[in-house]
N, C-alpha and C positions, 0 to 999 in steps of 0.2 A: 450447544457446544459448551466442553466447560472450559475453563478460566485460561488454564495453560492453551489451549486451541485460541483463545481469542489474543492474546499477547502476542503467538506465533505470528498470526493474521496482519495483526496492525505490524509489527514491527515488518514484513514484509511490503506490505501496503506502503511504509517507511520508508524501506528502501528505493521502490519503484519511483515514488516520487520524487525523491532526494535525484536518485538518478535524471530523469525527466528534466526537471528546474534546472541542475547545475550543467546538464547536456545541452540544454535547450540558452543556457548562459539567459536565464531571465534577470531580469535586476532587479536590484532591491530586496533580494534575500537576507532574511534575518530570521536570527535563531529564533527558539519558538518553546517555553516549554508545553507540555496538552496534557492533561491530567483525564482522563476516562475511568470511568466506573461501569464494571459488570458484574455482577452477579455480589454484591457487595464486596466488591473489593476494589482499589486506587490501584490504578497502573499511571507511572509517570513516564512521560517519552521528551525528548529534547528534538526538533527539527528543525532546519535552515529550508525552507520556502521564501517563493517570492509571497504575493497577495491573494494569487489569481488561483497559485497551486493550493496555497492553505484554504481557502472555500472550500475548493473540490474533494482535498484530503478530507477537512472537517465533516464533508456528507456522506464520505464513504465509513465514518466512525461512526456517524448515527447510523448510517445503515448496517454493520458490522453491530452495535449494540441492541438491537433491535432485530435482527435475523432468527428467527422462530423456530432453526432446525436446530436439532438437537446433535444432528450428524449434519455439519455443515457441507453442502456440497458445492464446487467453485456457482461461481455467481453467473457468470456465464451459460451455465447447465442447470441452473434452478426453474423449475416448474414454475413457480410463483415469484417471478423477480418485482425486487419491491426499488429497485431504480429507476428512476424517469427516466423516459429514454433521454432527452437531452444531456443529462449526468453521465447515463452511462455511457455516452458516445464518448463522454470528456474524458471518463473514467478508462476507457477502453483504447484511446488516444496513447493515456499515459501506459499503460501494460502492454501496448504493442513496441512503443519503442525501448522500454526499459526493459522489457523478457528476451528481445534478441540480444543485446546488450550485456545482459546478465550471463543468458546463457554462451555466448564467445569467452566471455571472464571467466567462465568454468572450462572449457574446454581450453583455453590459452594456458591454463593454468595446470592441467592435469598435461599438458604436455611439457611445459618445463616439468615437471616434477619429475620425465619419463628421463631428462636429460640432465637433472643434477644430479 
């Protein structure tokens, strides 16, 4: 994958869990900055986790830098998934409740937009 698909990724990944944490009201969220390198280059990201989210996040960054396709395809639908299962249940936890979530946010949204 190249560099702009990997940015795309986490910052999404970012999102989900930003959602997740501050839905899920965990405590002791605090900002965070994460600095990741791929393919030589420094991506810098800013995120408010609790403890428990920022592990989980952190292994899905190693797994996201470390993923072998060149055409990434979602994780879920990979041939060769390189998550433990136990992560990826964790993982999958947080993508079930932040994608409905997200996706009501876009539709709530494109219907005001139908009435301003």
């Amino acid at each position: 994958m190249d560099t702009n698909k990997f940015d795309s990724e986490v910052i999404t990944v970012n999102k989900f869990f930003n959602m997740y944490c501050s839905g899920n009201k965990h405590k002791n969220a605090i900002f965070r900055n994460v600095k990741l390198e791929y393919k030589d280059k420094i991506f810098d990201y800013e995120i408010k986790l609790c403890d428990e989210c920022f592990q989980t996040i952190s292994y899905s960054y190693n797994r996201l830098q470390e993923c072998p396709h060149e055409i990434k395809p979602k994780c879920r639908s990979c041939k060769n998934p390189c998550y433990e299962k136990s992560k990826w249940k964790d993982v999958a936890k947080v993508m079930r409740y932040s994608g409905v979530r997200l996706g009501l946010t876009k539709i709530k949204s494109k219907i005001k937009s139908i009435f301003v």
